[in-house]
Each structure stands twice: as C-alpha cells, then as structure tokens.
SEDREN-537095 format. One line per field, with one value per residue (C-alpha): residue number from 1; residue in three letters; x, y negated, z. Coordinates in steps of 0.25 Angstrom, whole numbers, plus 5000, padded with zeros to 4 digits. Layout:
BEGIN
num <- c(NUM / ...);
residu <- c(ala / ...);
xx <- c(X / ...);
yy <- c(Y / ...);
zz <- c(Z / ...);
END
This chain:
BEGIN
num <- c(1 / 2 / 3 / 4 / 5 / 6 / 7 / 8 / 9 / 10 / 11 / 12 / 13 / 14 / 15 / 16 / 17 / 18 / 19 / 20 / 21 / 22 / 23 / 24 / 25 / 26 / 27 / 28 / 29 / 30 / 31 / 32 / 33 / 34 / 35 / 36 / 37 / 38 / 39 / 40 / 41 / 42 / 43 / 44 / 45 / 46 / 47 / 48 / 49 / 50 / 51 / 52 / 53 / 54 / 55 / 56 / 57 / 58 / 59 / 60 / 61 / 62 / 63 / 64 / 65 / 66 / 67 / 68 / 69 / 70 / 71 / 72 / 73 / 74 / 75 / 76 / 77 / 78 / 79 / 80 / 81 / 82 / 83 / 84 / 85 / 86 / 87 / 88 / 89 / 90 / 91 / 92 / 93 / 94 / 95 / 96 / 97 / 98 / 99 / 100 / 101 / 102 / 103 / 104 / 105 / 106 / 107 / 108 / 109 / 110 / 111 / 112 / 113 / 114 / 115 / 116 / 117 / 118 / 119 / 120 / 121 / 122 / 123 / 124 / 125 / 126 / 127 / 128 / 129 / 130 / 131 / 132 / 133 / 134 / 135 / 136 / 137 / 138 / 139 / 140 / 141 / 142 / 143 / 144 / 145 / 146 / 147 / 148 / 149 / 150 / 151 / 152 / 153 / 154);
residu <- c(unk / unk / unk / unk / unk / unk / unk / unk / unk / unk / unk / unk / unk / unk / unk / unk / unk / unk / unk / unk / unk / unk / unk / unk / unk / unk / unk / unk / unk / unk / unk / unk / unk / unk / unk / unk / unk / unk / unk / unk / unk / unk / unk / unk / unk / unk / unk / unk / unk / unk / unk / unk / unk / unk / unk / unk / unk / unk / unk / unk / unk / unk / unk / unk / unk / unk / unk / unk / unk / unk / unk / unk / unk / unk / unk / unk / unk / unk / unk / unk / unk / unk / unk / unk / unk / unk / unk / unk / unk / unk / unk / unk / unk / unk / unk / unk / unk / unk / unk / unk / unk / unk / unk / unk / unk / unk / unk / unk / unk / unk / unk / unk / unk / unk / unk / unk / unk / unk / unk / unk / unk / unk / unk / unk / unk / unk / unk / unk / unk / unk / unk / unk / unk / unk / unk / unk / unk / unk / unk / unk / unk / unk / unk / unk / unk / unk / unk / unk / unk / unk / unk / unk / unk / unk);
xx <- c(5116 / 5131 / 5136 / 5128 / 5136 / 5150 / 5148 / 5144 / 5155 / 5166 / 5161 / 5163 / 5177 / 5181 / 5175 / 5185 / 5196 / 5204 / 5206 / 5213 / 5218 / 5232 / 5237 / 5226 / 5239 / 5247 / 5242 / 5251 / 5261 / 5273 / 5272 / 5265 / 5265 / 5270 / 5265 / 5262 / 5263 / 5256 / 5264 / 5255 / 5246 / 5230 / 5225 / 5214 / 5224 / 5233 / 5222 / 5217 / 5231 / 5231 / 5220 / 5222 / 5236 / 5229 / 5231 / 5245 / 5248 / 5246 / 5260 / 5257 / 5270 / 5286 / 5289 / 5282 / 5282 / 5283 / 5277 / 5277 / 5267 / 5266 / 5253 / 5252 / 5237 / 5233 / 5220 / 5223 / 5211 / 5216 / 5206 / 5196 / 5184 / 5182 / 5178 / 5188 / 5184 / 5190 / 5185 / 5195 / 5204 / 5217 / 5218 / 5234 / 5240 / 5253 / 5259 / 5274 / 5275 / 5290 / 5289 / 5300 / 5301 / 5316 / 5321 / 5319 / 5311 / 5302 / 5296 / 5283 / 5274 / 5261 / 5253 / 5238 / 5231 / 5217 / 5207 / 5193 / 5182 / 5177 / 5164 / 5155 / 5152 / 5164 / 5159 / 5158 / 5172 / 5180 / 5173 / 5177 / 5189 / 5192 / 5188 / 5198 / 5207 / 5204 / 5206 / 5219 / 5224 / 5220 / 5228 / 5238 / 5239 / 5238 / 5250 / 5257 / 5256 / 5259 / 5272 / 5276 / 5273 / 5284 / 5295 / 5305 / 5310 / 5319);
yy <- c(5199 / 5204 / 5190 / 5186 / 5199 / 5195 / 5182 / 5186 / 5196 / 5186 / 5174 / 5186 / 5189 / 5174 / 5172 / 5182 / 5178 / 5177 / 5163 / 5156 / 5141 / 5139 / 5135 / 5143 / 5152 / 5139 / 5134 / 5140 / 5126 / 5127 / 5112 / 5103 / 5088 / 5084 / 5068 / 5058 / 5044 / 5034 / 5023 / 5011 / 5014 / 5018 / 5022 / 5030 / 5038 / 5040 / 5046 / 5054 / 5061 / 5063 / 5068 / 5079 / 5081 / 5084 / 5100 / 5098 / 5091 / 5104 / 5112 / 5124 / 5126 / 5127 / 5112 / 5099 / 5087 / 5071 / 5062 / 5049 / 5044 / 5031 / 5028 / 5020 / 5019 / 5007 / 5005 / 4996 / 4993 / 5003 / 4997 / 4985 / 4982 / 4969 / 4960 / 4966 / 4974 / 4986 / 4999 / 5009 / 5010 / 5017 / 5022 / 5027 / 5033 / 5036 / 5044 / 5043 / 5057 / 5055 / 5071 / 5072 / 5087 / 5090 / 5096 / 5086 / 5072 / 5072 / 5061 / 5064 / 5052 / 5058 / 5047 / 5050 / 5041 / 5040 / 5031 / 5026 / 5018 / 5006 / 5007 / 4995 / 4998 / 4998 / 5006 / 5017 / 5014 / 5013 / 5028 / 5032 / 5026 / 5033 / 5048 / 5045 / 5043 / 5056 / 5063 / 5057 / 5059 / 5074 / 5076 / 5068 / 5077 / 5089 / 5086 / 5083 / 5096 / 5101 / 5095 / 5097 / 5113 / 5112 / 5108 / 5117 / 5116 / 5128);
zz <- c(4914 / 4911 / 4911 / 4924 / 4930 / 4926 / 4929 / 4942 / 4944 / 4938 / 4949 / 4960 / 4955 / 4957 / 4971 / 4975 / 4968 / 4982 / 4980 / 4992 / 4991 / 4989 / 5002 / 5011 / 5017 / 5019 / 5032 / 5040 / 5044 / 5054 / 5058 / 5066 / 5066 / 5079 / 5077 / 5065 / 5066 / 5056 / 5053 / 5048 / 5038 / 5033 / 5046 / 5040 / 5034 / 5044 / 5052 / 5044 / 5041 / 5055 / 5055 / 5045 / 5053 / 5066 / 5065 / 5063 / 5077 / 5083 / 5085 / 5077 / 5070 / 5071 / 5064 / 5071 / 5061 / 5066 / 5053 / 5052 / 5043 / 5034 / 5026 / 5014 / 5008 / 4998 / 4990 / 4977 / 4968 / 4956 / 4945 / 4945 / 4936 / 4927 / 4937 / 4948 / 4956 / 4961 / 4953 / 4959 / 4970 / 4971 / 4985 / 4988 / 5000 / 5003 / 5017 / 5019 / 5030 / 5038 / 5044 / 5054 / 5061 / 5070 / 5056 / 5046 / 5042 / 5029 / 5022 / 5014 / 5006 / 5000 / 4990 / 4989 / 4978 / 4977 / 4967 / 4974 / 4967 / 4973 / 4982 / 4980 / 4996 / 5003 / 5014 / 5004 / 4999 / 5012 / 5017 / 5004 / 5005 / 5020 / 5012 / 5004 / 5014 / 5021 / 5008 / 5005 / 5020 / 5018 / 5006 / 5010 / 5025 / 5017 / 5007 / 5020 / 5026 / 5014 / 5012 / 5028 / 5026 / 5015 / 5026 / 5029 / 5042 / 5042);
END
C-alpha cells in the first residue's frame, strides 16, 4: 500500500513541475513580411510556405521584410533491390530566402532531407509524398522565423 501512495505522490510531483516549452515566451516578433515572391520551383512547396507565412502579412511590428524565395526540391532513388527497383527514396529540399528590409539584405539557405519508402500504390505514395512536403515546409518556415527573429535592425 505504501509503494501504491508514493508512487502516487511522486507521479503528482511531476505533473506540476512547471514545465513550459522552451520557446512558449518567444512569440512576441517585431516584423512582418510585407511580400514573398517565389521564383520557380515545387509549387507545392511554395505554397505551403506561404501558407504558414500568412500570419506574418499582417503589420504588427516595427521592421516589414521583402523575401525573395528560391526552391530546390529533388527525389533521387537512394537505394534499389536486386532486380532494381526503387526501395527507398531520398527526398531533398532546399530554400534560398533573399530578406531585404530598408536597413540591410540577408541571404538564408535552409536544407531539409528526408528518406521515404517506395508505395507499391502510388497514390498512397504521392499523398504521402505531399505530408511530407507539409512537414518539411513547416520546419523549414519555422527555422525561417527563427533566424528572421535574430536580425538586429538597431
């Protein structure tokens, strides 16, 4: 019965730890993005980086941003079986930003890798594929914001 009650207590202890993420406070930023252009490139993408930029369009800070974005995106066959077909693809984006404000100009290239199996249905595959995508333009966006947080304009 006494290990049942410190176990008890001990599971209580941590659910109040006060844990709070590490960049919870950090969502106060002093820009917005005045426009982004996508130079040619994996239209999926592109919009979903814009997407995930939407909030940003909005003139809610001191500093307004112009980027200029470039998309690189391949999918190479990474490993093949014997009779050589595709086992594994290796999935690669990369984003050259071009940030321009009135102060400065900035040049940021984020790479996001990423090995998929081969489907034998390809629909599966190519909805797969787009999740992927999403995820990639996710991180990617948020690496983004990150890095554009960090500018000193002052």
């Amino acid at each position: 019965m006494k290990k049942i009650i410190i176990i008890y207590l001990f599971s209580l202890l941590l659910q109040s730890c006060g844990y709070v993420p590490m960049y919870a406070n950090n969502q106060k930023l002093d820009f917005y993005i005045e426009e982004i252009i996508f130079d040619d490139g994996d239209k999926d993408l592109s919009l979903y980086i814009k997407n995930y930029l939407n909030a940003y369009y909005k003139p809610n800070g001191n500093n307004k941003y112009k980027i200029n974005t470039l998309i690189e995106y391949t999918k190479k066959s990474a490993s093949n079986s014997l009779t050589g077909d595709t086992v594994e693809y290796d999935l690669l984006t990369q984003v050259k930003f071009i940030i321009t404000s009135e102060e400065f100009k900035e040049e940021l290239i984020i790479t996001e890798r990423f090995k998929m199996k081969n489907f034998s249905d390809e629909f599966e595959e190519l909805q797969y594929e787009k999740t992927i995508k999403q995820n990639m333009a996710r991180l990617i966006t948020s690496k983004l914001l990150t890095q554009m947080s960090r500018f000193d304009v002052n």
